[in-house]
C-alpha positions in Angstrom: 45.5 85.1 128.8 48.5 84.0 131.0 51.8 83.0 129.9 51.2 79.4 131.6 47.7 78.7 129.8 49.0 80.1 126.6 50.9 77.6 125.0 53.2 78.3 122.3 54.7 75.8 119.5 57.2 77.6 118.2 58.9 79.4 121.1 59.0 83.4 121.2 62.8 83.6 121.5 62.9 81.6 117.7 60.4 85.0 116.7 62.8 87.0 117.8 65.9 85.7 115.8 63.4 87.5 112.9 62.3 90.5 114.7 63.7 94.0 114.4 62.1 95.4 117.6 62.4 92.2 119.1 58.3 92.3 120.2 56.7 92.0 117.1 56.9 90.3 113.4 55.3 91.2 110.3 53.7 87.9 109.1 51.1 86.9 106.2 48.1 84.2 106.2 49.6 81.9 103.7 45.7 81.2 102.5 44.2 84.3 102.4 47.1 86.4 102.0 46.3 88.7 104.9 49.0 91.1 105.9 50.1 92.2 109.4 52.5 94.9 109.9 53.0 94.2 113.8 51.9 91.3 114.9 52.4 90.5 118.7 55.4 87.3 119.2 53.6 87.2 122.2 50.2 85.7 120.5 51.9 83.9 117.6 52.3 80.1 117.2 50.1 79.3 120.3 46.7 78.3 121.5 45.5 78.0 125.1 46.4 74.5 126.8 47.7 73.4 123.2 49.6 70.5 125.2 46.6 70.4 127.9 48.7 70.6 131.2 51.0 73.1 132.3 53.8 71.2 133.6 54.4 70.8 129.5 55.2 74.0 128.8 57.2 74.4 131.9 59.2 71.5 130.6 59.7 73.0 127.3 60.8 76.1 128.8 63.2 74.5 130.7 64.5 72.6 127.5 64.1 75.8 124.9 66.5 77.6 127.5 69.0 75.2 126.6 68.6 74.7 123.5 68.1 78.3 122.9 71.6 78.9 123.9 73.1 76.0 121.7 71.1 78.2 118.8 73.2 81.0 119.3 76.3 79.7 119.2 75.5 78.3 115.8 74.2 81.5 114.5 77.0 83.5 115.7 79.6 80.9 114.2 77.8 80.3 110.9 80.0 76.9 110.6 78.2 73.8 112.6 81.4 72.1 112.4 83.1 74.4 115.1 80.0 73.5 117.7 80.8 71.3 120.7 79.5 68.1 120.7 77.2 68.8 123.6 76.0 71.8 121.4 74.9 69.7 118.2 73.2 67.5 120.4 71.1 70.1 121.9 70.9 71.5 118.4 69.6 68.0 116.9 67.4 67.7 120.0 65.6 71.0 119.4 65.2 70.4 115.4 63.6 66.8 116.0 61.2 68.1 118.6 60.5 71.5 117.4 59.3 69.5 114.2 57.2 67.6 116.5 54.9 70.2 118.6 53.3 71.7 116.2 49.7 71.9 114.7 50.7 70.5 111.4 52.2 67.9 112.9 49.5 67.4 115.3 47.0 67.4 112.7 49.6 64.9 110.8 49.7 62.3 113.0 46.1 62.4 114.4 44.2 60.1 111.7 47.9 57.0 113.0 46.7 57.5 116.3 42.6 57.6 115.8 43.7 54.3 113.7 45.3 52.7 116.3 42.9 53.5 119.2 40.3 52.3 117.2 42.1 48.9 116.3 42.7 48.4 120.1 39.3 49.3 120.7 37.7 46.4 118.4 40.0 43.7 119.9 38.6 44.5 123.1 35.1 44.4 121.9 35.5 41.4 120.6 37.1 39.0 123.0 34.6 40.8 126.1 32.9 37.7 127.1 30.6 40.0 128.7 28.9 41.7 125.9 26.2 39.8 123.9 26.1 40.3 120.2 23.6 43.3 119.8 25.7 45.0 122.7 29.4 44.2 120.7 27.6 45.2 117.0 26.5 48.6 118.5 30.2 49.4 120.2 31.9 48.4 116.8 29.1 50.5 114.8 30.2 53.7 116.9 34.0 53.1 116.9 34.3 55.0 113.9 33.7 58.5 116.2 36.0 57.6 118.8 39.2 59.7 118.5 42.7 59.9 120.2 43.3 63.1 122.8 45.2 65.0 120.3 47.4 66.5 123.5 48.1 63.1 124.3 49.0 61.6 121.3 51.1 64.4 120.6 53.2 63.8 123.8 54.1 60.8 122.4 55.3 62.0 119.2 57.6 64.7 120.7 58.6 62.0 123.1 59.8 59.7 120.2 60.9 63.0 118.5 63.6 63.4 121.1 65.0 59.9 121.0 64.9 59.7 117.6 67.3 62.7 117.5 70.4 61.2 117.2 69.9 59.6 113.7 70.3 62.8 112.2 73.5 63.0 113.3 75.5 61.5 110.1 73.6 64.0 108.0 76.1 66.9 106.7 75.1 70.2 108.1 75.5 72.8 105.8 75.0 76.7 107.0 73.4 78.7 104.0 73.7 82.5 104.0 71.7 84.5 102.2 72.7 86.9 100.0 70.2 87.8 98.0 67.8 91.2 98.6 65.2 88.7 99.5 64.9 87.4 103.2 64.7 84.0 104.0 60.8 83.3 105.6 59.8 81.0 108.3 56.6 79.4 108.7 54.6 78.1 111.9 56.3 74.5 111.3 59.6 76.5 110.9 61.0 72.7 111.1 60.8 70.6 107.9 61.9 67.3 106.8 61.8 66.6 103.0 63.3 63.9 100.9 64.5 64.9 97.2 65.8 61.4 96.5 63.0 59.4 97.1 60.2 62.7 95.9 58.7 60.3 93.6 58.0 57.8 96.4 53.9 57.8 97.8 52.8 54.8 99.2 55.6 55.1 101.9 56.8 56.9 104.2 60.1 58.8 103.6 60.5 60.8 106.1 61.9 58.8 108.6 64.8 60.1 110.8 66.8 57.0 109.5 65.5 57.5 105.6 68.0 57.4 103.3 67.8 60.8 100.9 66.2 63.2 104.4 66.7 66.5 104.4 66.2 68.7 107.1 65.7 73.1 106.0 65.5 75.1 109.2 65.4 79.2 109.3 67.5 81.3 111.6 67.4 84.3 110.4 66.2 86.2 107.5 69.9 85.9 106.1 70.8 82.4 107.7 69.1 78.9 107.3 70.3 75.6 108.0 70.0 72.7 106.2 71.2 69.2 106.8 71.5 66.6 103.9 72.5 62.7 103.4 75.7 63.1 101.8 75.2 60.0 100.0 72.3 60.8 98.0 73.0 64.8 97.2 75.4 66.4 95.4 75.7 70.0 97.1 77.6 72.3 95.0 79.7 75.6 96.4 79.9 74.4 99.9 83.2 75.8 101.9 83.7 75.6 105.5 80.4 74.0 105.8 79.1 77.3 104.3 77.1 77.4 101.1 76.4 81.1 99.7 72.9 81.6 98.2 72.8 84.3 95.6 70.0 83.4 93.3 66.9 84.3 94.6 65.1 81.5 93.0 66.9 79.6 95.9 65.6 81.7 97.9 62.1 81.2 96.7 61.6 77.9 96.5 63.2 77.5 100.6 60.6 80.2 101.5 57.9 78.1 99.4 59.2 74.9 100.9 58.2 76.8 104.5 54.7 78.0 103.1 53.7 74.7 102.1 54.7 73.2 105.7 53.1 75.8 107.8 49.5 75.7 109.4 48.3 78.6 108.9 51.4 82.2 108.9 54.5 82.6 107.7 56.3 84.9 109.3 59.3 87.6 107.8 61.2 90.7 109.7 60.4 93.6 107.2 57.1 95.0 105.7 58.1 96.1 102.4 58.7 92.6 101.9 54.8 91.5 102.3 54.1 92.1 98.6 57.1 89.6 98.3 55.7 86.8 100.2 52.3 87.4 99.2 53.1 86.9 95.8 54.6 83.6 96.9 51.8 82.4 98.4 49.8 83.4 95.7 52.2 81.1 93.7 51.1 78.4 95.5 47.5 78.8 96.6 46.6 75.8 94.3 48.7 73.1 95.9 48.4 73.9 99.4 47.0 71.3 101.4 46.0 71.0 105.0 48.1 68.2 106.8 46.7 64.9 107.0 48.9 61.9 107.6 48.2 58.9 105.0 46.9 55.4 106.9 47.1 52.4 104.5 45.3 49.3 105.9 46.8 46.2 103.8 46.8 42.3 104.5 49.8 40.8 105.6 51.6 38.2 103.6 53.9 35.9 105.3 57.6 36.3 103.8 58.9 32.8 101.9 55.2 31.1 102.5 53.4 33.7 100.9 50.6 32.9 103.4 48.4 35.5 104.1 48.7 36.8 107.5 46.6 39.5 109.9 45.9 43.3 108.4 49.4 45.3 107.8 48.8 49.2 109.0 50.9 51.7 107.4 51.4 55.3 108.7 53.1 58.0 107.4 53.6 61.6 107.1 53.8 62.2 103.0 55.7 64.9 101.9 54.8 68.4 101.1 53.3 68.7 97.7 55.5 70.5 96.3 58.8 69.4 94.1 62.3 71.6 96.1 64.9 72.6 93.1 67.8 74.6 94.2 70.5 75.2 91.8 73.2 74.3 94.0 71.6 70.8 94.6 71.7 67.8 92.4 70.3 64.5 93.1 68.4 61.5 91.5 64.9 60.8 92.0 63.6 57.6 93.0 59.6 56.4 92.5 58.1 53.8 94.0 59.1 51.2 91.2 62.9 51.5 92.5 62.2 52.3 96.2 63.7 49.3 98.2 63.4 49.7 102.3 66.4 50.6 103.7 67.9 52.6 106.7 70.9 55.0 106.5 72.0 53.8 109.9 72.4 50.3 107.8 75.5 51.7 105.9 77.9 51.6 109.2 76.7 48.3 110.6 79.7 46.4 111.3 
């Protein structure tokens, strides 16, 4: 297979931040618990024509270089504060659209974008003046096969990604080293959002880059991670220098849970002796995985201060991971959807 057909979604030089040879990674089906000792970087995290043309990947190349570099810096400082500004931009770009072009989040936004296509779909069957009414019935019967190009759609989300970057900007980056005898894990959506404040939350999305409580957990190593947080929301305990030491390894655990629950289909770690470890973990969780599948809620509209009732509302999210984060060195309220009130962090500085 060539480089240029085989696509990757997480790039190989992210593999290598974990590897030890700097060719290979140990990694372990987080559903079947399958070990590899040695599994090629090369053939990980892709599939042929994953983003359908070439000139893609040659973008991405072109971006991960950069990015790549901006990466470095960061892990050789260990303290995001001492990054140039041009760096944390490159570093916020490559977090919003690594998170953005992969298979889970292909697979997550797929059922928005079948929703939509379908919506547009109908309107157009309906006002053609052209079809007669067994012609439109039959066209509306089969609309429920018709599906988005996933490629496509997925452009667009890594798109939006990118220029949705910025708004994690006010979020307080916080380097965690690990230093535990247990190595931090990374998954095949190495990238995840999560939102402790509003957990209890489920008929919205919370998720947003402008959501109040986000979170942001992001693996560089199997001794660094980082994680960004909304200051306003979480109390993070032991943080110096923008550094927070993790020594309990239930910490430790529930991160490399947290990245078990958001991959597709691997998790990936930098020493064998450790696959017993992350088995086990997996094991752990075997009953709560869940493949990702973005929630669409199709509601009618109600017209604000008339109350009149107005065309369908559609509603699509990405839910969060099913499983509840508790780190010792975190402490926060949790809202449900009794309290939750719509609001952006953004909001907070408008003059």
């Amino acid at each position: 297979m060539s480089e240029q057909s085989n696509h990757h979604y997480v790039p190989q030089f992210y593999f290598r931040y974990f590897s030890t040879d700097g060719k290979s990674i140990c990694l372990v089906n987080r559903l079947t618990r399958l070990a590899v000792r040695q599994a090629s970087i090369r053939g990980q995290a892709s599939k042929t024509n994953f983003y359908g043309e070439k000139e893609v990947e040659k973008a991405l190349a072109v971006v991960e270089g950069d990015s790549g570099a901006s990466l470095r810096k960061l892990i050789e400082a260990r303290d995001p504060a001492t990054l140039a500004p041009k760096d944390v931009d490159r570093v916020l770009g490559w977090v919003a659209l690594q998170r953005s072009r992969t298979v889970a989040a292909r697979d997550t936004g797929q059922p928005m974008h079948d929703k939509m296509l379908r919506m547009y779909l109908e309107a157009a069957i309906g006002s053609d003046g052209d079809l007669d009414e067994g012609q439109r019935q039959e066209l509306l019967t089969s609309l429920g096969s018709v599906r988005a190009n996933p490629a496509q759609a997925q452009l667009v989300e890594m798109k939006a990604a990118l220029e949705s970057a910025e708004r994690l900007a006010d979020l307080k980056p916080v380097m965690l080293i690990n230093r535990t005898a247990r190595p931090f894990i990374f998954g095949d959506a190495p990238v995840v959002f999560y939102n402790g404040y509003y957990r209890n939350v489920r008929h919205r999305g919370v998720l947003g880059f402008d959501t109040p409580g986000l979170m942001v957990f992001f693996p560089l190593s199997p001794t660094l991670a980082l994680m960004l947080a909304d200051s306003y929301c979480y109390d993070v305990k032991r943080v110096r220098d923008n550094q927070l030491q993790v020594r309990e390894l239930r910490d430790v655990a529930a991160l490399n849970k947290l990245q078990i629950h958001s991959a597709s289909s691997c998790v990936y770690f930098h020493d064998f002796q450790f696959a017993g470890y992350v088995s086990e973990l997996c094991r752990q969780e075997r009953a709560t995985l869940a493949p990702h599948v973005g929630t669409v809620i199709e509601a009618p509209g109600i017209e604000i201060g008339t109350g009149n009732q107005m065309g369908d509302i559609v509603h699509g999210f990405q839910p969060q991971l099913p499983y509840f984060l508790a780190l010792s060195f975190l402490k926060h309220p949790v809202i449900g959807d009794d309290r939750y009130r719509f609001a952006r962090r953004s909001e907070r500085f408008a003059i």
